[in-house]
TIKOLMAR-599398 format. One record per residue (C-alpha): residue number from 0; residue in one letter; x, y, z. Coordinates in steps of 0.2 Angstrom, whole numbers, always signed. Layout:
> nr	rest	x	y	z
> NUM	a	X	Y	Z;
...
This chain:
> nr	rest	x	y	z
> 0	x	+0	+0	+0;
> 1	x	+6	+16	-6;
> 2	x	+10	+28	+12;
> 3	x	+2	+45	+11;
> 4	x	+6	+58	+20;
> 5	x	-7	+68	+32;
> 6	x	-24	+67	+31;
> 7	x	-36	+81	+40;
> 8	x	-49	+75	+50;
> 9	x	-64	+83	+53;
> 10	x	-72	+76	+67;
> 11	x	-90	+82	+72;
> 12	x	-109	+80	+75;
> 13	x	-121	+84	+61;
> 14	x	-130	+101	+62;
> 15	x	-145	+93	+72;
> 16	x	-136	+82	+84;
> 17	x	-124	+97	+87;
> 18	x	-138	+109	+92;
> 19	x	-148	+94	+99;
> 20	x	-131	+94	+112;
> 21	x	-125	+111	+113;
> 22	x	-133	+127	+118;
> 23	x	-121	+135	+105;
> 24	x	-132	+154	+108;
> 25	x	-133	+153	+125;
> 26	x	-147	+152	+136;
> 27	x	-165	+154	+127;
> 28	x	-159	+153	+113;
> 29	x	-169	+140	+102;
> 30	x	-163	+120	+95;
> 31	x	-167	+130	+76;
> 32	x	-158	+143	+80;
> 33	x	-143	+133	+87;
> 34	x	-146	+121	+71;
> 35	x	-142	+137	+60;
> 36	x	-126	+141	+71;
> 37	x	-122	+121	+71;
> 38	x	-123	+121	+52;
> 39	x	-112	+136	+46;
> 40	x	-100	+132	+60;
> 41	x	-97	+115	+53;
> 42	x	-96	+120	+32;
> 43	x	-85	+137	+38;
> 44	x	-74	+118	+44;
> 45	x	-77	+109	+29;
> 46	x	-71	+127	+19;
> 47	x	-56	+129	+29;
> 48	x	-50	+110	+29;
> 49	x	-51	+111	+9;
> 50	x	-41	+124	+7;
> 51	x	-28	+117	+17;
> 52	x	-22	+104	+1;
> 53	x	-24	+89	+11;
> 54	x	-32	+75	+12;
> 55	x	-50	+81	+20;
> 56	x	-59	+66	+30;
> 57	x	-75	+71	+37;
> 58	x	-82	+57	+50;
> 59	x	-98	+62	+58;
> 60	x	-113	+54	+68;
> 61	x	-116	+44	+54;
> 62	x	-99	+35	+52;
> 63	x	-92	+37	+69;
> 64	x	-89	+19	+80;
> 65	x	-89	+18	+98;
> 66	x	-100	+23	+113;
> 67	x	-90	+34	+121;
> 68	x	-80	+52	+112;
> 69	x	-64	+46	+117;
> 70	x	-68	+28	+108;
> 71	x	-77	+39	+92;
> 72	x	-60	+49	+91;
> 73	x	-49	+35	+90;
> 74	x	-60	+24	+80;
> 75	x	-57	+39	+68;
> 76	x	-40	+40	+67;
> 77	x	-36	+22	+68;
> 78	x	-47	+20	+53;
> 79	x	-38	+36	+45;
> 80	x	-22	+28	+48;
> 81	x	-28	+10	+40;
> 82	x	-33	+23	+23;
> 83	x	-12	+23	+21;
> 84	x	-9	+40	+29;
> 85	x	+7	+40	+40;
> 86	x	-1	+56	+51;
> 87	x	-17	+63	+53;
> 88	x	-21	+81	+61;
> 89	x	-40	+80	+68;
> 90	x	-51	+97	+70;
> 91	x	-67	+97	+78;
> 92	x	-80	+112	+71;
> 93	x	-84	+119	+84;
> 94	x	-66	+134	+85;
> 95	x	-75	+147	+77;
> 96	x	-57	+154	+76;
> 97	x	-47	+141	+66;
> 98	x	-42	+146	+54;
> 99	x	-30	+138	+38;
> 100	x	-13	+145	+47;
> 101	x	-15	+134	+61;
> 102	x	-17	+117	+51;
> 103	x	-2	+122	+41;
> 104	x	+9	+124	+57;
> 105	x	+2	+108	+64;
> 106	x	+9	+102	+46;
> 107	x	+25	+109	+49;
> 108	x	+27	+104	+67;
> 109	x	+23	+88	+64;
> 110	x	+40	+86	+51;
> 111	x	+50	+88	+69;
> 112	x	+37	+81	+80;
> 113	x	+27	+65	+83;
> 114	x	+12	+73	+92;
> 115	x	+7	+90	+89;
> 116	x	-8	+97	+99;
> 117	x	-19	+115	+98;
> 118	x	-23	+120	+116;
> 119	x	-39	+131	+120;
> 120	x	-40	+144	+134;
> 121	x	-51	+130	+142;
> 122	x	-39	+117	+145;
> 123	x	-45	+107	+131;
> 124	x	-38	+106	+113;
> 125	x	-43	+111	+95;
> 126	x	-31	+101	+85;
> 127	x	-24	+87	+88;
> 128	x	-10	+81	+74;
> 129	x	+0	+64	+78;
> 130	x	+10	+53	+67;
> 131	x	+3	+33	+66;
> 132	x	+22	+28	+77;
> 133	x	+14	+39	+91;
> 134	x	-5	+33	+91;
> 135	x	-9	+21	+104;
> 136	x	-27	+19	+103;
> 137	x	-33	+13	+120;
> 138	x	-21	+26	+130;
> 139	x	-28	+40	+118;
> 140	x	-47	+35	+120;
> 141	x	-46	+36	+139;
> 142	x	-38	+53	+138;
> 143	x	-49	+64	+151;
> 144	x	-61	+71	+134;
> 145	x	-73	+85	+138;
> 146	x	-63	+91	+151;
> 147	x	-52	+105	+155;
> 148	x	-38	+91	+158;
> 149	x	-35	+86	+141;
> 150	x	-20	+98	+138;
> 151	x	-15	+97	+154;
């Protein structure tokens, strides 16, 4: 099999789940109006990811495996890694602020480094870029996800 270089993963809900799960407006604001929000935040993703030049995976509700977001992740990049990529850098749609420059640092990092990760102001992450000799996929699906610990 032909190796391939990095893929991008886009790793989200679709518009309905999302707003069924996140009160993306705040409070009383409506599931429609969140829908809306859901659904241009994920296609400004979809835009951004394109214009990168990589590879753009998108894995969804519809195509994620696992019962838990840590096991759906990894599921994902596993299953990106079995495609023939060597490293995968996986964005979720929900960074309003992401923008191209930061995947094609994550690109760059990743020439000098095996993991390379975004952080957020929350403790969390935005980007999460690792090459496939750095992936071990039980330790990463236990990661403390949906927490402010995950950078930590």
């Amino acid at each position: 099999m032909e190796v391939k270089k990095t893929a991008l993963l886009v790793f989200t809900r679709t518009a309905a789940n999302e707003a069924k799960h996140k009160n993306l407006l705040g409070e009383g604001s409506s599931r429609n109006q969140n829908f809306v929000i859901a659904k241009q935040l994920i296609e400004k993703t979809k835009g951004i990811a394109s214009q990168s030049g990589l590879d753009v995976i998108v894995c969804n509700d519809f195509n994620q495996k696992g019962e838990t977001f840590g096991q759906r992740l990894s599921n994902a990049i596993a299953d990106s890694f079995a495609r023939g990529y060597d490293s995968v850098i996986a964005i979720g749609s929900d960074t309003p602020a992401l923008n191209v420059s930061h995947i094609n640092e994550a690109v760059k990092s990743l020439q000098n480094q095996n993991v390379v990760l975004g952080p957020s102001t929350d403790g969390g992450v935005y980007l999460i870029g690792m090459h496939q000799n750095a992936f071990c996929p039980n330790s990463f699906e236990n990661l403390p996800w949906l927490t402010g610990l995950v950078h930590k």
